[in-house]
Biotite code that builds the C-alpha atoms (Angstrom):
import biotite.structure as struc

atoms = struc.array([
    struc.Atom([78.946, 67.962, 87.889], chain_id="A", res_id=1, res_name="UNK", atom_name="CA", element="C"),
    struc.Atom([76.430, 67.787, 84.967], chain_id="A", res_id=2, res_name="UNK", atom_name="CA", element="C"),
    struc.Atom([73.258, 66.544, 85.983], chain_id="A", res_id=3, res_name="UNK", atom_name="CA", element="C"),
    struc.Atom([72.285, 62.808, 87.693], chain_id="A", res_id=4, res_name="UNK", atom_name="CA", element="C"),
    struc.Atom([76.530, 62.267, 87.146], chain_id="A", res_id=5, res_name="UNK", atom_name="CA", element="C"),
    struc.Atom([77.018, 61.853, 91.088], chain_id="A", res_id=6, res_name="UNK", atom_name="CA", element="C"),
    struc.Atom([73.974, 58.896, 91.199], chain_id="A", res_id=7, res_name="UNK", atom_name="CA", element="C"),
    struc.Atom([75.316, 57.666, 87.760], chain_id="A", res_id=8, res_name="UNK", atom_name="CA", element="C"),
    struc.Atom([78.646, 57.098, 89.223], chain_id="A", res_id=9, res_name="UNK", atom_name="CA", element="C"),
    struc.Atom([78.349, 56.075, 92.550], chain_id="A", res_id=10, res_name="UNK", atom_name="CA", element="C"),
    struc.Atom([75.239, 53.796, 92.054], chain_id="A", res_id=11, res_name="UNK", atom_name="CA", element="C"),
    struc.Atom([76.070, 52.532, 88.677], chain_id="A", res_id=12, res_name="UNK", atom_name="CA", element="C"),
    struc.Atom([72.495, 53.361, 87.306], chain_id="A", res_id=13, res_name="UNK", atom_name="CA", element="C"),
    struc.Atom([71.243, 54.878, 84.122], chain_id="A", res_id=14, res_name="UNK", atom_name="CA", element="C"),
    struc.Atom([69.457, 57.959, 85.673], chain_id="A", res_id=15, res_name="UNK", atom_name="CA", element="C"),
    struc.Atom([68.678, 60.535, 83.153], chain_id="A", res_id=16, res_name="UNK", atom_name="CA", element="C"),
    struc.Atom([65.545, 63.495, 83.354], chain_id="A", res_id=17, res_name="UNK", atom_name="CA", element="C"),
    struc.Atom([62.621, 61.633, 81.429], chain_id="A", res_id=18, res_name="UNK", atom_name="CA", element="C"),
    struc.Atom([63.152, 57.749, 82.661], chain_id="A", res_id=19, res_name="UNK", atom_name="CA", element="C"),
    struc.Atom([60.352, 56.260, 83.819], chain_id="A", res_id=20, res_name="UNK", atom_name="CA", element="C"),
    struc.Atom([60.744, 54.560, 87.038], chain_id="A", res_id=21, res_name="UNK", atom_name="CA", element="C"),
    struc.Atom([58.953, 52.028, 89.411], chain_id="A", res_id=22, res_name="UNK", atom_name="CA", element="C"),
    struc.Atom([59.889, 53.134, 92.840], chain_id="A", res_id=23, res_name="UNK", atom_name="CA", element="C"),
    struc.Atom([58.698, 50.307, 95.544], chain_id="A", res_id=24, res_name="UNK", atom_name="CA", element="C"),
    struc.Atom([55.611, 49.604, 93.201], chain_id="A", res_id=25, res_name="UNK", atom_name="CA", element="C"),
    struc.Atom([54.910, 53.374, 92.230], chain_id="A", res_id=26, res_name="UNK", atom_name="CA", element="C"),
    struc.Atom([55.481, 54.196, 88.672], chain_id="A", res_id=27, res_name="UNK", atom_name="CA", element="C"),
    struc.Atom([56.741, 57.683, 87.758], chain_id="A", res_id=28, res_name="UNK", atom_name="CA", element="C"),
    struc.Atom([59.072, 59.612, 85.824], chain_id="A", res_id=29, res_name="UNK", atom_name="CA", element="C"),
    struc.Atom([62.609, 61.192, 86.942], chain_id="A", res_id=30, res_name="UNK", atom_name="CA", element="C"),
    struc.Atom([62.152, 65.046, 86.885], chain_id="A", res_id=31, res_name="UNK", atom_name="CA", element="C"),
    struc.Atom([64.915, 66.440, 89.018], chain_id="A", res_id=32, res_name="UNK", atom_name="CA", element="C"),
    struc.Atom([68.579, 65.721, 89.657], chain_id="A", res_id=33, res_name="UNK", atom_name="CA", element="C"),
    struc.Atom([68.310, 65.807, 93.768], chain_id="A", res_id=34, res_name="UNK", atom_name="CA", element="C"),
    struc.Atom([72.143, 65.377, 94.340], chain_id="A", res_id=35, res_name="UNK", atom_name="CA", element="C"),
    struc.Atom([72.423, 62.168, 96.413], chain_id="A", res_id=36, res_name="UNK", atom_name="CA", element="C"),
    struc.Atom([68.618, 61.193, 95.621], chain_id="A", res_id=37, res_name="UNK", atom_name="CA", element="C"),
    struc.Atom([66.456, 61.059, 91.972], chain_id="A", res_id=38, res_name="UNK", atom_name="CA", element="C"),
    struc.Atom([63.140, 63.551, 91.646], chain_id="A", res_id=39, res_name="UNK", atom_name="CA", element="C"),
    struc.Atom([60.282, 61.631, 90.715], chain_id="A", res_id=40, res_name="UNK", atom_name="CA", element="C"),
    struc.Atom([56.671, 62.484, 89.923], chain_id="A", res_id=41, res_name="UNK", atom_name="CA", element="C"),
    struc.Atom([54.792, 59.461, 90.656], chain_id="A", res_id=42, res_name="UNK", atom_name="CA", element="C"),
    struc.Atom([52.031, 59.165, 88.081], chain_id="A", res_id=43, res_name="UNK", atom_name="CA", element="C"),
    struc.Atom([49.049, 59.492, 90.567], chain_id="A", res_id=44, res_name="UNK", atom_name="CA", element="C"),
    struc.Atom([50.828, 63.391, 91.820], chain_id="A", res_id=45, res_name="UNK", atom_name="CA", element="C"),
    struc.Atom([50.060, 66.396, 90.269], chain_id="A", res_id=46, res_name="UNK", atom_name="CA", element="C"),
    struc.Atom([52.466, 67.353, 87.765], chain_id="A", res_id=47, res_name="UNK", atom_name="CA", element="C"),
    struc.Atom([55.121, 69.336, 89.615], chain_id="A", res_id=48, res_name="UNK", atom_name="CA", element="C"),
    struc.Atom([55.278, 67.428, 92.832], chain_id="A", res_id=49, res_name="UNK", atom_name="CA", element="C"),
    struc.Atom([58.059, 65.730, 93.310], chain_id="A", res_id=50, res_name="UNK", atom_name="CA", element="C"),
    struc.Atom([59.389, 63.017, 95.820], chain_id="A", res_id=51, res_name="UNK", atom_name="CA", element="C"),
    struc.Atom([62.727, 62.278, 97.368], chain_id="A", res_id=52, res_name="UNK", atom_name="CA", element="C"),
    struc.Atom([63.859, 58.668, 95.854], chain_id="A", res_id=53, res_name="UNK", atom_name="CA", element="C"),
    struc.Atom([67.337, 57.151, 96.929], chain_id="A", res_id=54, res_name="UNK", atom_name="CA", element="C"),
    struc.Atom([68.189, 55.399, 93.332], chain_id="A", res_id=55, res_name="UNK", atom_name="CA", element="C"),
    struc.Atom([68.246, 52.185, 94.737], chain_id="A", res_id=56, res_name="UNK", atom_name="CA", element="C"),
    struc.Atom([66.210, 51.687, 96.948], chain_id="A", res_id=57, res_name="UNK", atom_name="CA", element="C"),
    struc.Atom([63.641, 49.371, 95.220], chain_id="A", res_id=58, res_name="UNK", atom_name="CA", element="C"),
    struc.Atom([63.872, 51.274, 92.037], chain_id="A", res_id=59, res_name="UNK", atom_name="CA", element="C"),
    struc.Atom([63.203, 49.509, 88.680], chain_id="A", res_id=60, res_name="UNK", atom_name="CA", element="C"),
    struc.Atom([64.237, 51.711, 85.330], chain_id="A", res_id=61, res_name="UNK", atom_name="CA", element="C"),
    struc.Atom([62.860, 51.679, 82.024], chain_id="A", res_id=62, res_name="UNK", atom_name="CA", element="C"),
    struc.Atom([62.711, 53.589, 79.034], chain_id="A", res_id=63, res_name="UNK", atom_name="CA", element="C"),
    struc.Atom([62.305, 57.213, 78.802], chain_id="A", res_id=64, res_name="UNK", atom_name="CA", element="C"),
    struc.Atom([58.866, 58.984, 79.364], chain_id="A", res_id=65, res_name="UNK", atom_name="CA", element="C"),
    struc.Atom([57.575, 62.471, 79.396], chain_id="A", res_id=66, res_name="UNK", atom_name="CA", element="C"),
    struc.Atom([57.814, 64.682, 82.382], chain_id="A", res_id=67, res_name="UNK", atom_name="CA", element="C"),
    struc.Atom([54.441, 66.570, 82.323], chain_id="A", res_id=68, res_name="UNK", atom_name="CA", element="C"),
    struc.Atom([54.186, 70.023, 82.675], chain_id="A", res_id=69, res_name="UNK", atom_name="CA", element="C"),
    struc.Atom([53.474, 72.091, 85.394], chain_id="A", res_id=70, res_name="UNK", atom_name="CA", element="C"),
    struc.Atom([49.724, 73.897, 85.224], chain_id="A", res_id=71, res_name="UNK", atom_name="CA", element="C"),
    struc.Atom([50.050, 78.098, 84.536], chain_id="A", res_id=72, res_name="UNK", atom_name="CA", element="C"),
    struc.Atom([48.620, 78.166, 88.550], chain_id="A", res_id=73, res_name="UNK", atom_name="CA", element="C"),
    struc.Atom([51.977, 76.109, 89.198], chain_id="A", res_id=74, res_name="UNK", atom_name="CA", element="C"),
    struc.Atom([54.425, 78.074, 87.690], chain_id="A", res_id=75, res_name="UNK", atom_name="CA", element="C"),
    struc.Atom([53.037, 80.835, 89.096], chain_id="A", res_id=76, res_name="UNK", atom_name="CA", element="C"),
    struc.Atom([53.635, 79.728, 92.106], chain_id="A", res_id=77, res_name="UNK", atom_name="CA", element="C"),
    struc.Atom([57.150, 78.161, 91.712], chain_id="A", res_id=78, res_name="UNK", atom_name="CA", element="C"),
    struc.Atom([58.226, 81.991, 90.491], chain_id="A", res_id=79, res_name="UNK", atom_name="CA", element="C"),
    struc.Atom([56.074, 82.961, 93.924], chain_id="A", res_id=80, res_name="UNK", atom_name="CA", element="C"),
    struc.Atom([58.033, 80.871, 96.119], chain_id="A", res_id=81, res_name="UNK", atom_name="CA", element="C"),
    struc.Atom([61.401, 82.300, 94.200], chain_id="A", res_id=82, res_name="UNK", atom_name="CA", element="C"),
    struc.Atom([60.671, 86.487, 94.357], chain_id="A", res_id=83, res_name="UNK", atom_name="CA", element="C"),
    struc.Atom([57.681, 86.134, 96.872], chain_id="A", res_id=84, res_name="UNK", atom_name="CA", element="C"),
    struc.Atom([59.862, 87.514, 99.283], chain_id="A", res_id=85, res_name="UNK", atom_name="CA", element="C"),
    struc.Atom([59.917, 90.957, 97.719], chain_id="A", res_id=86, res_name="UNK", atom_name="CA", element="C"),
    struc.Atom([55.984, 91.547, 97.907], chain_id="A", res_id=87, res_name="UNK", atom_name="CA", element="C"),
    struc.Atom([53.930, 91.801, 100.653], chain_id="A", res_id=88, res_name="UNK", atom_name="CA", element="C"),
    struc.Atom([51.215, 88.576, 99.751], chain_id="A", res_id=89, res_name="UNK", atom_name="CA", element="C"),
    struc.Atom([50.696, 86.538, 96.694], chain_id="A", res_id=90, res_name="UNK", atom_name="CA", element="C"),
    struc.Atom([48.350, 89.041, 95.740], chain_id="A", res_id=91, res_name="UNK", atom_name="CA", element="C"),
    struc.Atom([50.487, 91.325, 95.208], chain_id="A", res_id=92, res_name="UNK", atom_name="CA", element="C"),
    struc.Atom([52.603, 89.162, 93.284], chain_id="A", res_id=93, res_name="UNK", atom_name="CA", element="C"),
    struc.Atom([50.172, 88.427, 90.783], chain_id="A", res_id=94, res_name="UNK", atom_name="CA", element="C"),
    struc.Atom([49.911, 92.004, 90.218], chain_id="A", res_id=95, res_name="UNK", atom_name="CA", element="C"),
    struc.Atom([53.098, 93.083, 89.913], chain_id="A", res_id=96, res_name="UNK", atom_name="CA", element="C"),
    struc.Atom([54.486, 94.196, 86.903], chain_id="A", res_id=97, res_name="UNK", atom_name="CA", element="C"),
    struc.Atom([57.266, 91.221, 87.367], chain_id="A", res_id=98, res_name="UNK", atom_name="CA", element="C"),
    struc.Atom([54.901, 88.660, 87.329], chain_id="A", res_id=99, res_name="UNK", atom_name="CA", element="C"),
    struc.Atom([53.489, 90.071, 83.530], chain_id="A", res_id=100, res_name="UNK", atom_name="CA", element="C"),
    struc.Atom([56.873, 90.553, 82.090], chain_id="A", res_id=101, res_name="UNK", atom_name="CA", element="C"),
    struc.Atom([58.295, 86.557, 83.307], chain_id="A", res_id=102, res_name="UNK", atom_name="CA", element="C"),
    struc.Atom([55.279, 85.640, 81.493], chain_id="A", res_id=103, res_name="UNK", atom_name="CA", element="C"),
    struc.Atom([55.582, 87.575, 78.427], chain_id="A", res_id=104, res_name="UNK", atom_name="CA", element="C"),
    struc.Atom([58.931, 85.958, 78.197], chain_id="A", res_id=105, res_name="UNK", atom_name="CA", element="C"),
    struc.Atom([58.074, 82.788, 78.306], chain_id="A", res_id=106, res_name="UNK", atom_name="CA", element="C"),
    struc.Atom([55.355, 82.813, 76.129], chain_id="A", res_id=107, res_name="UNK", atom_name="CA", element="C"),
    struc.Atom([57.530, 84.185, 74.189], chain_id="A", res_id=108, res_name="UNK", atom_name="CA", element="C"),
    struc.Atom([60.269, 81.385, 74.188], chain_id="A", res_id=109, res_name="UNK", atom_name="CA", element="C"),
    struc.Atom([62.406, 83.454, 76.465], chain_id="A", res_id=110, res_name="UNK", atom_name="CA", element="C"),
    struc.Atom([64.273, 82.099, 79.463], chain_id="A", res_id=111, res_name="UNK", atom_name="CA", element="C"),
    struc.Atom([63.549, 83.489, 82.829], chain_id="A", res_id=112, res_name="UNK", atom_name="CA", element="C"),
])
């Protein structure tokens, strides 16, 4: 399934990465496909955190928004939490040779 087509279909909403939402009185925008549930990043959260929404559960949708991006201390740790488990700490992870070629790449453009 391509992304947000299982809510799409069996909610009959418009959810698409980008839309701003109002989710019980919380604005936000729709970063994630969850599955069952939409990914939101409520305005007032750091960028990055995101919250469980069922998409209909008092959920109002608008127009499309920008998802902001996550801090370099964020991504870091998002590609922590993915190959953390190969080093012994974090510290070691942030001076790994890994962690210096993922970020050449993608300051480069490439994918990781």
């Amino acid at each position: 399934m391509s992304n947000f087509e299982y809510v799409n279909q069996h909610y009959n909403i418009r959810a698409c990465f980008g839309r701003i939402v109002e989710v019980d009185g919380k604005r936000g925008v729709i970063a994630e496909d969850r599955g069952n549930y939409i990914g939101v990043n409520f305005d007032d959260n750091k960028a990055g955190v995101i919250s469980n929404c069922h998409p209909t559960w008092n959920v109002d949708y608008f127009g499309i928004g920008r998802v902001r991006p996550l801090t370099r201390s964020q991504k870091r740790y998002k590609l922590y939490m993915e190959y953390g488990d190969m080093f012994e700490c974090f510290l070691d992870f942030l001076n790994s040779e890994l962690l210096a070629e993922i970020e050449c790449r993608t300051t480069r453009g490439g994918d990781v």
